[in-house]
C-alpha positions as CSV (number, residue, x, y, z in Angstrom):
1,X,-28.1,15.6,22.8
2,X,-26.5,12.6,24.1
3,X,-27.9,9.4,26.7
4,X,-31.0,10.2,28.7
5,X,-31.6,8.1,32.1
6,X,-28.5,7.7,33.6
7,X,-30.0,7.8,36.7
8,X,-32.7,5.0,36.2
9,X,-29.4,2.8,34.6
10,X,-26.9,3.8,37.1
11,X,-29.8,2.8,39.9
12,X,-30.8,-0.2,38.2
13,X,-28.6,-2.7,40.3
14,X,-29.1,-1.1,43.3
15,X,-33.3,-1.6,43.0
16,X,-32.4,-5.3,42.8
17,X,-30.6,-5.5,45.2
18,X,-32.3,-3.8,47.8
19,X,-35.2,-6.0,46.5
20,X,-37.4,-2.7,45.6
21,X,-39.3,-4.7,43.0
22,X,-42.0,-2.5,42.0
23,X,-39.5,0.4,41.5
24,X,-36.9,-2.2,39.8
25,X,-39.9,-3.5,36.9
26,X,-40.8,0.2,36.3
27,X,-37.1,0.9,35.6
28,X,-36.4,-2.3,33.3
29,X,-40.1,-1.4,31.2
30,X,-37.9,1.8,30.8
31,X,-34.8,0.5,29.5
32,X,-36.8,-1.9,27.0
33,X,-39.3,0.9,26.0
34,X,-37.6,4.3,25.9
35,X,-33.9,4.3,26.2
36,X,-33.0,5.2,23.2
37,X,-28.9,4.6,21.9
38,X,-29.6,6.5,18.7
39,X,-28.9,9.8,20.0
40,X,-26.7,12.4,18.2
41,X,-24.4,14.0,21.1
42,X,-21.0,13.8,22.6
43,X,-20.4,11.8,25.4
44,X,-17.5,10.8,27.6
45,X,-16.2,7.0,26.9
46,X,-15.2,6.8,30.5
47,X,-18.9,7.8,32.1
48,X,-20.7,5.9,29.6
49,X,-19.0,3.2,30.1
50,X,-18.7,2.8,33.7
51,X,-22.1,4.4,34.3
52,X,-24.3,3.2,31.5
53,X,-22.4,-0.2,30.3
54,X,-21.6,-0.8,33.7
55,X,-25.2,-0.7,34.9
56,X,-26.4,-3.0,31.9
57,X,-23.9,-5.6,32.9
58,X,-24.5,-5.7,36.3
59,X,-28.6,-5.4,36.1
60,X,-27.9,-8.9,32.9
61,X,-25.7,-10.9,35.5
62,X,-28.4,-10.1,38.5
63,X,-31.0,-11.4,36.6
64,X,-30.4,-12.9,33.5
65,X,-32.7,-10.6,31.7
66,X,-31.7,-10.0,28.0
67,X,-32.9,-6.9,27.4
68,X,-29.5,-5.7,29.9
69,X,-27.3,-7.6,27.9
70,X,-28.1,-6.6,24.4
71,X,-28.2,-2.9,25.4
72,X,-24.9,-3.4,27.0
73,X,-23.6,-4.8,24.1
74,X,-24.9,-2.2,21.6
75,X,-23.5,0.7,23.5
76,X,-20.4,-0.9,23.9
77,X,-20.6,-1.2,19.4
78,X,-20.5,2.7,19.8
79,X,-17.7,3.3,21.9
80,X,-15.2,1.3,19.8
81,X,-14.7,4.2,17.0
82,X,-12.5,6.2,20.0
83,X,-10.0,3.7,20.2
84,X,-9.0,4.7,16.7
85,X,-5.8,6.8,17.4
86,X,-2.0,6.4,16.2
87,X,-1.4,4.5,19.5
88,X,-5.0,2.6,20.4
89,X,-5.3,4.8,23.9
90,X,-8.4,6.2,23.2
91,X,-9.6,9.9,22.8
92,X,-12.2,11.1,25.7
93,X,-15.2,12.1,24.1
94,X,-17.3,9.8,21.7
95,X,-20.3,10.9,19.1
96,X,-23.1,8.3,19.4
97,X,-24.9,9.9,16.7
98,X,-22.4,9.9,13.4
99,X,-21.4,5.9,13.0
100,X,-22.6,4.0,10.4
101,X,-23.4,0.3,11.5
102,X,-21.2,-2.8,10.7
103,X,-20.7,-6.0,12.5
104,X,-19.4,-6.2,15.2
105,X,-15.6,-6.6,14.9
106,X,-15.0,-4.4,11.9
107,X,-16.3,-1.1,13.7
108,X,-12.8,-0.5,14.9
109,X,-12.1,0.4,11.2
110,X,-14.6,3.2,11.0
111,X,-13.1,6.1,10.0
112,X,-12.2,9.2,12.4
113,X,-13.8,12.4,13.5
114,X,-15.9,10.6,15.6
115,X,-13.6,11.0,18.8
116,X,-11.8,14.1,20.0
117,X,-10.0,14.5,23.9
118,X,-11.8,16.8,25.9
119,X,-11.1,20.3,25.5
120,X,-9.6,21.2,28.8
121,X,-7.3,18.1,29.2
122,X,-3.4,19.1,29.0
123,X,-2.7,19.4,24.9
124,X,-5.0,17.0,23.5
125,X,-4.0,14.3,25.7
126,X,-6.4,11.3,27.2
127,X,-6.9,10.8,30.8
128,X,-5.3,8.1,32.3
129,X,-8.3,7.4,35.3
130,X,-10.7,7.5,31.8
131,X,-8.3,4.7,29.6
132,X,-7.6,3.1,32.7
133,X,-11.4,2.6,33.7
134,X,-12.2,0.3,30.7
135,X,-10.8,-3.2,31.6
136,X,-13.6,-4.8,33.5
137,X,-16.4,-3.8,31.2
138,X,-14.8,-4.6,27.7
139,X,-13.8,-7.7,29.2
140,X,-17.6,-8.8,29.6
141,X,-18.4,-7.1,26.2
142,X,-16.1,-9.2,24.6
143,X,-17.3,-12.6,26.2
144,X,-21.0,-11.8,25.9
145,X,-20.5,-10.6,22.6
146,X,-20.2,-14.2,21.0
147,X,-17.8,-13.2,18.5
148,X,-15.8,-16.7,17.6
149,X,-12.1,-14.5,17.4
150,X,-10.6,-12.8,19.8
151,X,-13.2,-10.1,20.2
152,X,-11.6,-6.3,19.2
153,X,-13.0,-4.8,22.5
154,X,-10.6,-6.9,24.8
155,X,-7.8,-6.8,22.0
156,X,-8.6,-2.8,22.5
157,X,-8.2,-3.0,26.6
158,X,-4.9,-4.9,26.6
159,X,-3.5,-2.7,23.9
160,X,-3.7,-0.1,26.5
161,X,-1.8,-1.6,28.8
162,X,1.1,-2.0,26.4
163,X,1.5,0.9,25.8
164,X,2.1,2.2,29.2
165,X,4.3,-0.8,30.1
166,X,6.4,0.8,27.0
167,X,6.7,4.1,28.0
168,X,8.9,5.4,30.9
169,X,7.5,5.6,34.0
170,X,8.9,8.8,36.3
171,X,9.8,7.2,39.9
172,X,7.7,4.3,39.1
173,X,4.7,6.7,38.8
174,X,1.9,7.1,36.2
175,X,1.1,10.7,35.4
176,X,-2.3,11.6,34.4
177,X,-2.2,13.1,30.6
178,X,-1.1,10.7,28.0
179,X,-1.2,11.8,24.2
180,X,-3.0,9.4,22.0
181,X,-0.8,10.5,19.1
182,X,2.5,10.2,20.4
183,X,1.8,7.2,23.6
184,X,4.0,10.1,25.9
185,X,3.3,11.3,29.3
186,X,2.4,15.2,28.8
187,X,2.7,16.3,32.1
188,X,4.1,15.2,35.4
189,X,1.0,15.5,37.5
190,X,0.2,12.4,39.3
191,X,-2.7,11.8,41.9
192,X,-4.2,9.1,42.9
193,X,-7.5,11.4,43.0
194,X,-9.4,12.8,39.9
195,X,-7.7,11.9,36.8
196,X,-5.9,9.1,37.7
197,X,-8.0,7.2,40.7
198,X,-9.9,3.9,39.3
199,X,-6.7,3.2,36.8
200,X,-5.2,1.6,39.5
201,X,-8.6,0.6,40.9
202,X,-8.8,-1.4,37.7
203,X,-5.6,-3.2,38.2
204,X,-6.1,-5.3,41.4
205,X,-10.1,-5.7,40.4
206,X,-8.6,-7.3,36.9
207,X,-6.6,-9.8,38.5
208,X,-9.1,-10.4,41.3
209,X,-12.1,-10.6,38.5
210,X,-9.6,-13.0,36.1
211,X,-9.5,-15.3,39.0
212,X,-6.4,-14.4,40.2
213,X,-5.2,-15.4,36.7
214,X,-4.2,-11.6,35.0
215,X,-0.5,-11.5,36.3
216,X,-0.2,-8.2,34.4
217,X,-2.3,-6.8,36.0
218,X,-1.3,-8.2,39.3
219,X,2.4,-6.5,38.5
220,X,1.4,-3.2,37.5
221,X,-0.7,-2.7,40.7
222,X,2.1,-4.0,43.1
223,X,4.6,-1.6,41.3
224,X,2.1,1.1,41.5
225,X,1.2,1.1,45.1
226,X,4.7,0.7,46.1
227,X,6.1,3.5,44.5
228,X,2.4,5.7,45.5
229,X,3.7,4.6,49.4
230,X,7.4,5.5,48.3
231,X,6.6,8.9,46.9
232,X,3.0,9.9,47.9
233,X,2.4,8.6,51.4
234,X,2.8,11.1,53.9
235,X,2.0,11.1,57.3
236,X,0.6,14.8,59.2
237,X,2.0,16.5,62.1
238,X,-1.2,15.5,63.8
239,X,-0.6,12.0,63.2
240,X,-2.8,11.2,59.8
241,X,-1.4,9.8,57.0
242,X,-2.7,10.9,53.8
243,X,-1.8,10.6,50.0
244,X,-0.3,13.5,48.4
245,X,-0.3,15.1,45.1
246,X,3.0,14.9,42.7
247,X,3.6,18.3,40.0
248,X,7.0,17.1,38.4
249,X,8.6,16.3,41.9
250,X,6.7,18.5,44.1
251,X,4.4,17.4,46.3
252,X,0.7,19.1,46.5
253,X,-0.5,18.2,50.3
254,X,-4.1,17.7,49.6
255,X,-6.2,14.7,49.4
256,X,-9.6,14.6,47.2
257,X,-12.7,13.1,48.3
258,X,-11.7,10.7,45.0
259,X,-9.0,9.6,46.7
260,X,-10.5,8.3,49.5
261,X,-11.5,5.0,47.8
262,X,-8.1,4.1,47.5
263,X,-8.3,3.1,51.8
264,X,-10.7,0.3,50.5
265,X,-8.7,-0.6,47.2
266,X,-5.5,-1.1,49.5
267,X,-7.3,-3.0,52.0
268,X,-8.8,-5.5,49.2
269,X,-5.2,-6.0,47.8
270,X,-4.1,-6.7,51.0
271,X,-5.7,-9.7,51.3
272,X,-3.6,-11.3,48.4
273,X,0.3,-9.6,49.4
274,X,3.0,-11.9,50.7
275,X,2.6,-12.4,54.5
276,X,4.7,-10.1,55.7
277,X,3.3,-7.5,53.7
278,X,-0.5,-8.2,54.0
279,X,-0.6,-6.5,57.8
280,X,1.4,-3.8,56.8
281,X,-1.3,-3.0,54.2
282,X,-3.9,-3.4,56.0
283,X,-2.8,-1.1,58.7
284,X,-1.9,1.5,55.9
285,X,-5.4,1.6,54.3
286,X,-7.2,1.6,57.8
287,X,-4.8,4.7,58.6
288,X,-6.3,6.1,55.2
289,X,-9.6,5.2,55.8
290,X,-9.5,6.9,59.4
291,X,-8.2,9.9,57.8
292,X,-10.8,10.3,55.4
293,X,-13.3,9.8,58.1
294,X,-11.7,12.5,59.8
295,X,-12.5,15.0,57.3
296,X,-16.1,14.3,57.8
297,X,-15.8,14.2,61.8
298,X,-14.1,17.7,61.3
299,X,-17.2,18.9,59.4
300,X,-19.9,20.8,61.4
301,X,-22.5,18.9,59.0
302,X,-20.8,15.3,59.3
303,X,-19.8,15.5,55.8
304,X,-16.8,15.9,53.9
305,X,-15.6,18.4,51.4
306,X,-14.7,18.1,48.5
307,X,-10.7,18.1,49.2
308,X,-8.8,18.8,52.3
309,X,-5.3,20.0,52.9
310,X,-2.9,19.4,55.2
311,X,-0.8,22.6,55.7
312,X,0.0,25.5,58.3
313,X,-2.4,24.2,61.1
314,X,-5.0,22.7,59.2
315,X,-5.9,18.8,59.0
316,X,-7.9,17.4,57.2
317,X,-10.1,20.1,56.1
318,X,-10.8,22.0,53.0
319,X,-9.1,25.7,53.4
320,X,-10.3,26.9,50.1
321,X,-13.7,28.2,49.5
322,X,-14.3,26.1,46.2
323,X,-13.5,23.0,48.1
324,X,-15.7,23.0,50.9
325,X,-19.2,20.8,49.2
326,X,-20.2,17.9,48.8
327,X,-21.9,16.6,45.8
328,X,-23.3,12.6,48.0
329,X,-19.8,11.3,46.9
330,X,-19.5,7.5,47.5
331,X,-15.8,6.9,48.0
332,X,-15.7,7.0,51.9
333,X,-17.9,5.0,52.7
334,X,-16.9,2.7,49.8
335,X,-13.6,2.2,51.7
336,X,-16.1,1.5,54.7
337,X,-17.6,-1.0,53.2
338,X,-14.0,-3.1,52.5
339,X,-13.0,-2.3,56.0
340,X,-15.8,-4.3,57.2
341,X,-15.7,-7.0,55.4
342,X,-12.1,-7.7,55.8
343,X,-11.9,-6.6,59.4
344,X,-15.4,-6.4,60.8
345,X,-14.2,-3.8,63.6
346,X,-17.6,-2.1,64.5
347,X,-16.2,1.3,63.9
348,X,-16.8,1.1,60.1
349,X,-20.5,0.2,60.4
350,X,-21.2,3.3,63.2
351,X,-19.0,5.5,60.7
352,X,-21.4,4.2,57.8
353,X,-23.9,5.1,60.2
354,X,-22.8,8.5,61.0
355,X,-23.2,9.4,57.3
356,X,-26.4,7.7,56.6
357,X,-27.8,10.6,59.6
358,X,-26.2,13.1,58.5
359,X,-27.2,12.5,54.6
360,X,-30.7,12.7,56.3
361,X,-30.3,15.9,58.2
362,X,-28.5,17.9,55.4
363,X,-28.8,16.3,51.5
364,X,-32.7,15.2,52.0
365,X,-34.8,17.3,50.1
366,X,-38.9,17.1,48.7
367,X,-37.8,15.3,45.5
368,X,-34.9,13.2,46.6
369,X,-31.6,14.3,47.9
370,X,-29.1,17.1,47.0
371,X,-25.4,18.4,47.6
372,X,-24.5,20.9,50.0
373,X,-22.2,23.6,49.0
374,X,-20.6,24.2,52.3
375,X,-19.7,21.0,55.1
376,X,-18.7,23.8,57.0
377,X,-22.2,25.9,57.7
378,X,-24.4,24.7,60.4
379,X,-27.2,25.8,57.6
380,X,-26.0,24.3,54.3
381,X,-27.6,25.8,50.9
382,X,-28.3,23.0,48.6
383,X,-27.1,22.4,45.0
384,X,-29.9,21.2,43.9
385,X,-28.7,18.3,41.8
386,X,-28.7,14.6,42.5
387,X,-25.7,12.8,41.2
388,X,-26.7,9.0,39.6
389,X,-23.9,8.2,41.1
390,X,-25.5,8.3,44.5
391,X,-28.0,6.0,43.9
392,X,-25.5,3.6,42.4
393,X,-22.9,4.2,44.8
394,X,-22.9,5.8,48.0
395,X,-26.6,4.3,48.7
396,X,-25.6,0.5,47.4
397,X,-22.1,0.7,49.9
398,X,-24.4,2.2,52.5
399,X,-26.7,-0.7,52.3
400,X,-24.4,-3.4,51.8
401,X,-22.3,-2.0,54.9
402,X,-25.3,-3.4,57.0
403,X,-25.8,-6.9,55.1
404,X,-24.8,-10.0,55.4
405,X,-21.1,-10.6,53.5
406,X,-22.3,-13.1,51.4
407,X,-24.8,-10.4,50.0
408,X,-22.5,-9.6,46.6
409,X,-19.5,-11.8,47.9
410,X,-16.2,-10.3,47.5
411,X,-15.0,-13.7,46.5
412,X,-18.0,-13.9,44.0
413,X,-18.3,-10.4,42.6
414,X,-15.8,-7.0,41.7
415,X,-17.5,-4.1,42.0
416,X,-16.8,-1.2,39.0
417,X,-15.7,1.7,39.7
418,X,-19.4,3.1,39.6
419,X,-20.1,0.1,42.5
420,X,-21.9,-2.4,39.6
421,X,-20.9,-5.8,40.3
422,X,-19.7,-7.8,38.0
423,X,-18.8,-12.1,38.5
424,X,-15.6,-13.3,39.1
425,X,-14.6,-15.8,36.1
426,X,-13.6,-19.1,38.3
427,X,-13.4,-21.1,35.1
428,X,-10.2,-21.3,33.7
C-alpha cells in the first residue's frame, strides 16, 4: 500500500530546472494521469510531506501549472487527521486510506485511529526532525488553500511551536522524542543528525521564507545554535571541529552524514547575525563544512560513510562496519552549495566536483545510480537502490553548485529540506 512515484515527484523540480523538458512533460502527464492519493497504506507525515508535498509546491510555483497545486493541496487534506493528539504535536505515521472527506477546515475533527507514532520511536513519542519539518510546507498549504479564516494547517504548524516554547528545555537543548500525549521530552538524546536535523533547518528557513518577518522563529534558532556551539561543538585532536552527540549529558563523538547540512544551515544564518557575530559563524560552518569534506577525502572511493567518529586515533572516519555506505546522500554537498554562494572560494565548486567523479566511478550503474555499502573498498558492492532523494537533492545542489547564483536566488527562494524551493513572501 501507500504513495507510488516518489521518485518522479521528488525529481520533478529538478527536470525543470535543469531544463530536461521532454523528461519534465512525461513526468507532469504522470502526475495528472496516474498518481493516485486514494491509496490505503501507512505513510510517514514527515516524508510525505517534505518529499511528495514538497515536490508539488515547488514543481506549482516553477510553473504555475495547476495540476501541482491541487495535488499539493489534496495530500496536504490527508495529513491533517495526525495532528489530532492531546497536545496538537502530531503522531508519525498517517493512513491515507481510512478518512472520510469533508471540507477543508473541519478535517482536523476527524476522529482518531488514523495516526499512530512509529513503532520503534522511544515510548510512543513523535520525532522532533519529523514535527519540526512541517513549517514551510503547511505554510503554502494554508495560503494556496483559499480558505477565508485562518486556515487549520498553519494554526496546526504554530501550535507546535508552543508547545516546545512551554516545555523545559535541558541546557537550552531540544531532545529528540516528544510524547504527543503528555507535550514532555522522553529522552535526553539530542543530535543535530537523524531525528532532530531539519527542526532547526526549519527555523532560520521560516524567518528567511516570512521575509525576515517570523521573530519566533528567528529566536528559537539563535537560542538553538548557541547552546548546539556551547554543548555540542567540539573541536578534534587533529584540528576538525565537529558536532557531537548529547545522551542525558554525555557526549557521543560522532557526526552523521545528516549532520553535515548543518555547515550550510550555519553559513545561511550567518548572513543575518549581528556583525560581530556573522564572521565568527561563517568561519564555524566553513570549519564544519571542511570536516565533512574530510570524511570523503579520507575515503578510498571519494565518498563518505554514513557516520564517522572521532575517537582513539581515528578522524573523521566511520570505525564501525554498519557505518561505512553510502546511500548518494545530499547533505555535503548541500553545505557546498551555501559555501559558494556566500563565499565563492573555488574550493567548494572543485569539492562539488570531486563528488560528481566519484558518483561516476562508483554509484553509476545500467539503470541509474546506486549506493555503495563500503567508502572504504577500492571495489565497492552496490546496494542496489536509488534514493528519490538523489534526484531531488544531491543531483539539484550538484547542478546548481555550477550555475549562475541568480539560478534559484537565495534572496528569492528557501529550499525544503528535500532541496524543493519554495518563494520567499516579500509582501507584508
Amino acid at each position: 500500500g501507500g504513495l507510488r512515484g516518489a521518485t518522479v515527484v521528488d525529481a520533478l523540480d529538478t527536470l525543470y530546472i535543469m531544463e530536461l523538458e521532454e523528461e519534465f512533460q512525461e513526468a507532469k502527464t504522470w502526475v495528472e494521469k496516474s498518481f493516485d492519493l486514494n491509496v490505503n497504506g501507512e505513510a510517514s507525515l514527515f516524508e510525505v510531506n517534505i518529499r511528495y508535498i514538497g515536490g508539488l509546491l515547488s514543481a506549482y510555483y516553477l510553473t504555475g501549472e495547476e495540476v501541482f497545486k491541487s495535488k499539493a493541496l489534496e495530500l496536504g487534506e490527508k495529513l491533517l487527521p495526525a495532528f489530532n493528539t492531546p497536545t496538537g504535536i502530531p503522531r508519525g505515521v498517517i493512513n491515507l486510506g481510512r478518512q472520510e472527506t469533508r471540507p477543508y477546515k473541519l478535517v482536523l475533527f476527524i476522529s482518531d485511529g488514523m495516526s499512530w507514532s512509529w513503532g520503534w520511536a522511544s515510548a510512543g513519542s513523535s520525532i522532533l526532525a519529523e514535527f519540526g519539518t512541517l513549517h514551510l510546507e503547511f505554510l503554502h498549504l494554508s495560503q494556496l488553500s483559499g480558505n477565508p479564516l485562518v486556515p487549520v494547517s498553519s494554526l496546526q504548524v504554530m501550535n507546535i511551536r508552543k508547545v516546545l516554547n512551554r516545555v523545559e528545555k535541558p541546557q537550552g537543548l531540544y531532545p529528540n522524542f516528544l510524547s504527543p500525549v503528555t507535550g514532555n521530552w522522553v529522552q535526553h538524546h539530542v543530535s543535530i543528525g537523524g531525528l532532530g536535523d531539519s527542526f532547526y533547518e526549519y527555523l532560520i528557513k521560516s524567518w528567511l521564507m516570512s521575509g525576515k518577518r517570523d521573530s519566533e522563529a528567528k529566536k528559537m534558532y539563535d537560542d538553538a545554535l548557541e547552546a548546539i556551539e556551547k554543548h555540542l561543538v567540539k573541536k578534534s585532536a587533529g584540528g576538525l571541529t565537529y558536532i557531537a552527540e548529547w545522551r542525558g549529558g554525555i557526549l557521543d563523538h560522532k557526526m552523521g552524514h545528516l549532520a553535515c547540512f548543518s555547515g550550510g544551515m550555519i553559513a545561511l544564518g550567518a548572513e543575518h547575525a549581528g556583525e560581530e557575530r556573522r564572521q565568527h559563524y561563517m568561519d564555524l560552518a566553513a570549519e564544519i563544512t571542511n570536516t565533512c569534506h574530510e570524511s570523503y577525502a579520507r575515503s578510498d572511493t571519494k565518498l563518505g560513510p554514513e557516520a564517522f567518529r572521532f575517537e582513539a586515533g581515528s578522524e573523521a572516519m566511520a570505525t564501525r562496519l554498519s557505518e561505512r555506505y553510502y546511500i548518494l546522500r545530499p547533505e555535503v554537498v548541500e553545505s557546498y552549495l551555501y559555501l559558494w554562494r556566500l563565499t565563492h572560494q573555488p574550493k567548494y565548486r572543485q569539492w562539488g566536483w570531486d563528488v560528481v567523479k566519484a558518483l561516476e566511478k562508483h554509484c553509476r550503474v545500467e539503470a541509474g545510480f546506486s549506493g555503495i555499502r563500503d567508502v572504504y573498498s577500492t571495489a565497492p558492492t552496490h546496494d542496489n537502490m536509488q534514493q528519490s532523494f538523489f534526484l531531488a537533492e544531491t543531483l539539484k545542489y550538484l547542478y546548481l553548485l555550477f550555475c549562475e547564483d541568480d539560478v534559484l536566488s537565495l534572496e528569492e527562494w528557501v529550499f525544503n529540506t528535500e532541496a524543493h524551493p519554495l518563494p520567499v513572501n516579500h509582501s507584508s
